[in-house]
N, C-alpha and C positions, 0 to 999 in steps of 0.2 A: 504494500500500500504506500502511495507516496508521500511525503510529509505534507504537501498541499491539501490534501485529502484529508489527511488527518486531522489539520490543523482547522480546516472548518467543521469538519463533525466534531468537533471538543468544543466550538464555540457555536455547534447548534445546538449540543445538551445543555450549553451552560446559557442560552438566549433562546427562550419561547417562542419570541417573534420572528425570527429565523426560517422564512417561509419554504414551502412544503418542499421545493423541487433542492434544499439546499444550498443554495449559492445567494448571497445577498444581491437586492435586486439594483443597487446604484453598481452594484460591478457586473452584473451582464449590462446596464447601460453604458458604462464606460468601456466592455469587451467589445460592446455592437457599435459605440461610435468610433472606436480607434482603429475596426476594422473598416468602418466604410470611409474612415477617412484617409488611409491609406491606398486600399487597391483604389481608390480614386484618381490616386498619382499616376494611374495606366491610361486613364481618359482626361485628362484635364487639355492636353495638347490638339485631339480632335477637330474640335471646333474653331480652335486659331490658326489652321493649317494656310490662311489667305493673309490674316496677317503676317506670319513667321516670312512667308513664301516674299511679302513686301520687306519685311525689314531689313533680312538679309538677301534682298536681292538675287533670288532664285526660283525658280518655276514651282509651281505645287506640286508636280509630279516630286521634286525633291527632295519639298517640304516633308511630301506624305513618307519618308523614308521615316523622319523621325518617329512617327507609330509603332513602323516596325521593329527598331530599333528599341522600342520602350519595351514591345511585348517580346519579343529575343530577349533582353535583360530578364525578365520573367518568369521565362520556361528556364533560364537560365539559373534564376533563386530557387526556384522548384526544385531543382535536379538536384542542386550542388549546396544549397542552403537550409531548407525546411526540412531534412534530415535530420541535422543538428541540432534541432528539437528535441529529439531522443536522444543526443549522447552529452550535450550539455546543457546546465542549469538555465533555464527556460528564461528567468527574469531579466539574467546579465545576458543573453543572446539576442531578444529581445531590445534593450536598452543599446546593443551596441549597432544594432542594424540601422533604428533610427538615429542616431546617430549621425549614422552615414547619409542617410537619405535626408537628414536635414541638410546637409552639406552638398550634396548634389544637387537638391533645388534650387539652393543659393548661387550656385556656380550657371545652373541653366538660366537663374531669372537677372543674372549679372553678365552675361553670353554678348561678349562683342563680337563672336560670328559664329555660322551654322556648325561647322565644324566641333567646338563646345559645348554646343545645345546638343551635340547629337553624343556624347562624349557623356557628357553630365545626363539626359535622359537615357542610357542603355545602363547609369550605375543606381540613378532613381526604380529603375523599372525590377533592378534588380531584389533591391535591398525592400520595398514593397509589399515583401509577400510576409513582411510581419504577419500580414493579415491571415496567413495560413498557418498561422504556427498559432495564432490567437484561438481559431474557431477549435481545432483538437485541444489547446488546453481549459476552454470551456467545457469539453465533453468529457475531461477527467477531473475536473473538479467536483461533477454533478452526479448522484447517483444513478445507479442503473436504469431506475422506473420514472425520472424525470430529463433523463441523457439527450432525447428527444426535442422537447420541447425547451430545455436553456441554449441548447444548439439551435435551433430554430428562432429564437428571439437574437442571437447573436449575430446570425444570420443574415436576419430583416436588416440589421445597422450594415451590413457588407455588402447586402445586394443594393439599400437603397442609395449606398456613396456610389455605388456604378450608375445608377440610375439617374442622379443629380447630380453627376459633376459634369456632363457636358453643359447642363442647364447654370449651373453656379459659374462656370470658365465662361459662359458666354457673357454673361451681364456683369461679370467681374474686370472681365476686358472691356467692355464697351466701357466701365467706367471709370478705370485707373490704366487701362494697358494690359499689354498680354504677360509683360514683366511680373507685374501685380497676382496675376496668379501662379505663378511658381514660388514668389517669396512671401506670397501670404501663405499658402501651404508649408510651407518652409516653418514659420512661426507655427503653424500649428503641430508639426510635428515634435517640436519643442516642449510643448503643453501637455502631449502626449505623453512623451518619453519621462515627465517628470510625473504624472498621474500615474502612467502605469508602474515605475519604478516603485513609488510610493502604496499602491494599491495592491498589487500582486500577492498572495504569498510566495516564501521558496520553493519551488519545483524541482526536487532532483532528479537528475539524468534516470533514464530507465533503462540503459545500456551503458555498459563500458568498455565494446569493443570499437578497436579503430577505425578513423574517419574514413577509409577505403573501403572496411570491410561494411562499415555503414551504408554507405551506395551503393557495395554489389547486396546485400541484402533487402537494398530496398527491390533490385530488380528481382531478388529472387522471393519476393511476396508477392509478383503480380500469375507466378509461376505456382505460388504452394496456392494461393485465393484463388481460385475460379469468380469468386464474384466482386473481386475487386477489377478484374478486367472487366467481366460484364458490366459491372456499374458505370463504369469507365467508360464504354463503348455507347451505353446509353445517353450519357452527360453529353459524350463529343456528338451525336447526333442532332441534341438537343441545343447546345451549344453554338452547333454550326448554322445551326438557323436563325436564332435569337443574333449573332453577328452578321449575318447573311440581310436580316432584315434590319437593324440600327444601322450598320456599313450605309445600305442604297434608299434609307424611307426619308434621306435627309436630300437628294436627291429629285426624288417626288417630291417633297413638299418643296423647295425653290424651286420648281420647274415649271413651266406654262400652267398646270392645271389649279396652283394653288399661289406663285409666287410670293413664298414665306422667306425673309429677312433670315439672317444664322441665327438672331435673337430669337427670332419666331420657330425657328427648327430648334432650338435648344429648348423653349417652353414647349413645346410638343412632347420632346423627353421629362415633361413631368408629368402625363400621362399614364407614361411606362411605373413611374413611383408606383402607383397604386396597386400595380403587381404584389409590389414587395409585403404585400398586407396578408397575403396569404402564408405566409414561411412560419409563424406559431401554430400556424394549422396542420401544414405538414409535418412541425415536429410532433404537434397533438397525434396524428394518424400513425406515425412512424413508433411510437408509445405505445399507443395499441395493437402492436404487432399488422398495420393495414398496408404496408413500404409495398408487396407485391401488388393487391389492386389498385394503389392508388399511382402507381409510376404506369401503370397500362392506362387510367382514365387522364394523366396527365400529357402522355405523349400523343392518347388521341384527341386532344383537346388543341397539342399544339396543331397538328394537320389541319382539323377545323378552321383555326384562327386563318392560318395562310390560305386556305380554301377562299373563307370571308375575306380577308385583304386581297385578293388576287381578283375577285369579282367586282367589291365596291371600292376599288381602287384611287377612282374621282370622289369619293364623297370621304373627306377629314375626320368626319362620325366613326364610320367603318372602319379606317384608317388605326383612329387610336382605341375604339372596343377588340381590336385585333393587336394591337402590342401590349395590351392589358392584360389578355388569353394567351400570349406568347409569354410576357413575363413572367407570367402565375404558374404556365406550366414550366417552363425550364427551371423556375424556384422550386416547384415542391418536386422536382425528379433530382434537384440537387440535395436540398437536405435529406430526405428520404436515400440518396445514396451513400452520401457521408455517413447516416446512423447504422448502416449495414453495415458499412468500413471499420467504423470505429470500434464495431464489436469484435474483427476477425482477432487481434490480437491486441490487450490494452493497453501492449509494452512498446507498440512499434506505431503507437497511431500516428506520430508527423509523418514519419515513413510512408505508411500507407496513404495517408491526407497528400503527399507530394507525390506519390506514383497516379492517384487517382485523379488529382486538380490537371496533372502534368499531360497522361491522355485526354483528357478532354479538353487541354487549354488547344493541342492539336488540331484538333475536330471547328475550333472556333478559329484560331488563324486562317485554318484552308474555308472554315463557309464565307468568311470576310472578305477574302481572295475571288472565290467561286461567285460567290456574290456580287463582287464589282464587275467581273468579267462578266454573267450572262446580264446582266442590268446593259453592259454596252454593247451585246448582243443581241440581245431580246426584248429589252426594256422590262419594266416590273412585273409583267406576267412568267415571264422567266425565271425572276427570283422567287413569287412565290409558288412555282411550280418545284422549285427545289425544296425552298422551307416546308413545305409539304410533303417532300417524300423521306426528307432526313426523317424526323421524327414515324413517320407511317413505316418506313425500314426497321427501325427501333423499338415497333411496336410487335411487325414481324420476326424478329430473335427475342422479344419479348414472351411470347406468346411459347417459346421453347422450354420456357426455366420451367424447373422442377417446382412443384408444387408441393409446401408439406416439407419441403427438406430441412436441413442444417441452416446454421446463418450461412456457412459460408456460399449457397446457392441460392441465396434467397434477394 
């Protein structure tokens, strides 16, 4: 058992008020907003890609490197960083990443040329996935019977920083600079790193074999899980669509049928927020042992949605009740995937949490990619002809899992 653990059940015999699921409730606030205010730093650049492309005097096509470069740093913290979770103390790992990443925003929002920004956002992008090492050490703070649903509220704070940081970087730029959002960020991670420092308890390592053997072990839990691949394969599915569709709906909305301002395409992603209202739900369902029907009504739910956006395309209603059905469902087939994960082994969960973020971060680069490209082949009947068949594929290997079995196939 680990001293974290312990050290809240000694002060939930000794405090009545200590509510039910275990974990005090201003620190799943403060786990739910440090995470969405970090993976935020992966989207904050999106919507300034017109100004960067101005300041440094470079085409957008060049600009848009720097995305890429942020989400490379990323799958790059997954592989080689959120490991580390498991073999060192959680708090100071933690504290040093941010750290970093205060330091690299400061350098990108101080960037006298592209070259810097792109330098300084692939070490921001990296350092980032605090946010993955936050949400498994909510899941071992919390008892078995409430693991669910504190993961699930941690959650909502991580998906809705995705959800609102193109919307916050747009009106944050129009009204200080694009500068102003890399070093406000910057301070806020500041704020962070001194809250969680201070909040945290001690976490000690759950392994203490070496940092090499740590990585090949992580690949060799994607091999001993069967359902950490599946879960994985479901997420990239779901994933590649929900990117497929934010990537090219910015697209449609400034285009002839709607011509929406970036201001106006950034408010439209506060839409998508509303999504994020369902992820206590899913942790409620995933609690109740429901993670198998409810990842099957969620991925046909996503096909629907693209169905409905692919039809009412011209009308802005349809538009956003259709990223609302897409958020909702890529949310509850993520938490519900993580609660299965986190069960397979409760010694290796960053491990697991980074093989599993790490295929499905895959799944969301390439429908992003996939996405631009049939958008400039087909226009938006093509992309949501795709966002509709990822998840409807994911429904068919769905439809294979063992019913009744083990976690680990479930």
């Amino acid at each position: 058992m680990s001293s974290a653990s312990s050290g809240l059940r000694s002060r939930r015999k000794a405090d009545p008020a200590e509510p039910a699921h275990g974990v005090p409730g201003w620190l799943i606030v403060l786990l739910a907003v440090a995470s969405g205010s970090t993976v935020a730093n992966l989207y904050y650049a999106q919507p300034l890609l017109s100004a960067l492309a101005e300041a440094f005097h470079t085409d957008t096509g060049t600009a848009g490197t720097l995305i890429t470069l942020t989400q490379i740093g990323y799958v790059l913290g997954m592989v080689f960083l959120v490991p580390l979770g498991d073999r060192l103390e959680k708090r100071n790992l933690i504290s040093a990443l941010l750290a970093v990443t205060t330091l690299a925003l400061v350098a990108a929002g101080l960037s006298t040329g592209f070259p810097m920004l792109l330098v300084a956002s692939l070490v921001a992008g990296a350092t980032s996935v605090v946010a993955q090492i936050l949400v498994p050490l909510a899941a071992g703070l919390a008892p078995d019977h409430a693991r669910g649903r504190v993961v699930g509220r941690v959650m909502t704070g991580l998906l809705t920083g995705i959800l609102l940081s193109r919307t916050l970087s747009s009106l944050v730029s129009d009204l200080a600079g694009w500068r102003a959002v890399f070093l406000g960020s910057a301070g806020l991670m500041v704020v962070l790193g001194v809250a969680l420092r201070a909040a945290l308890p001690a976490h000690a390592p759950t392994t203490t074999i070496p940092y090499h053997h740590v990585l090949r072990s992580t690949v060799r839990l994607v091999r001993t899980h069967p359902a950490l691949l599946r879960r994985g394969l479901y997420q990239a599915a779901m994933f590649g669509a929900f990117s497929a569709f934010w990537t090219t709906v910015s697209f449609v909305l400034t285009g002839p049928s709607f011509h929406y301002s970036a201001t106006g395409v950034g408010l439209f992603a506060l839409v998508g927020a509303a999504g994020a209202a369902v992820a206590p739900f899913a942790g409620h369902w995933a609690d109740r042992g429901l993670a198998r029907p409810m990842t099957g009504v969620a991925l046909a739910v996503a096909g629907v949605a693209f169905a409905a956006a692919g039809i009412g395309g011209h009308s802005v209603v349809v538009l956003a009740l259709a990223a609302v059905l897409v958020d909702m469902a890529v949310q509850t087939t993520l938490i519900l995937g993580q609660h299965t994960v986190y069960q397979l082994d409760p010694a290796a969960r960053a491990r697991l949490n980074s093989a599993f973020i790490a295929i499905f971060f895959v799944g969301g680069a390439a429908g992003s990619q996939l996405g631009s490209v049939l958008y400039r082949a087909g226009g938006w009947t093509a992309v949501t002809v795709l966002g509709a068949a990822l998840p409807l594929a994911a429904l068919l290997y769905w439809a294979t899992e063992r019913r009744g079995g083990p976690v680990a196939e479930v």
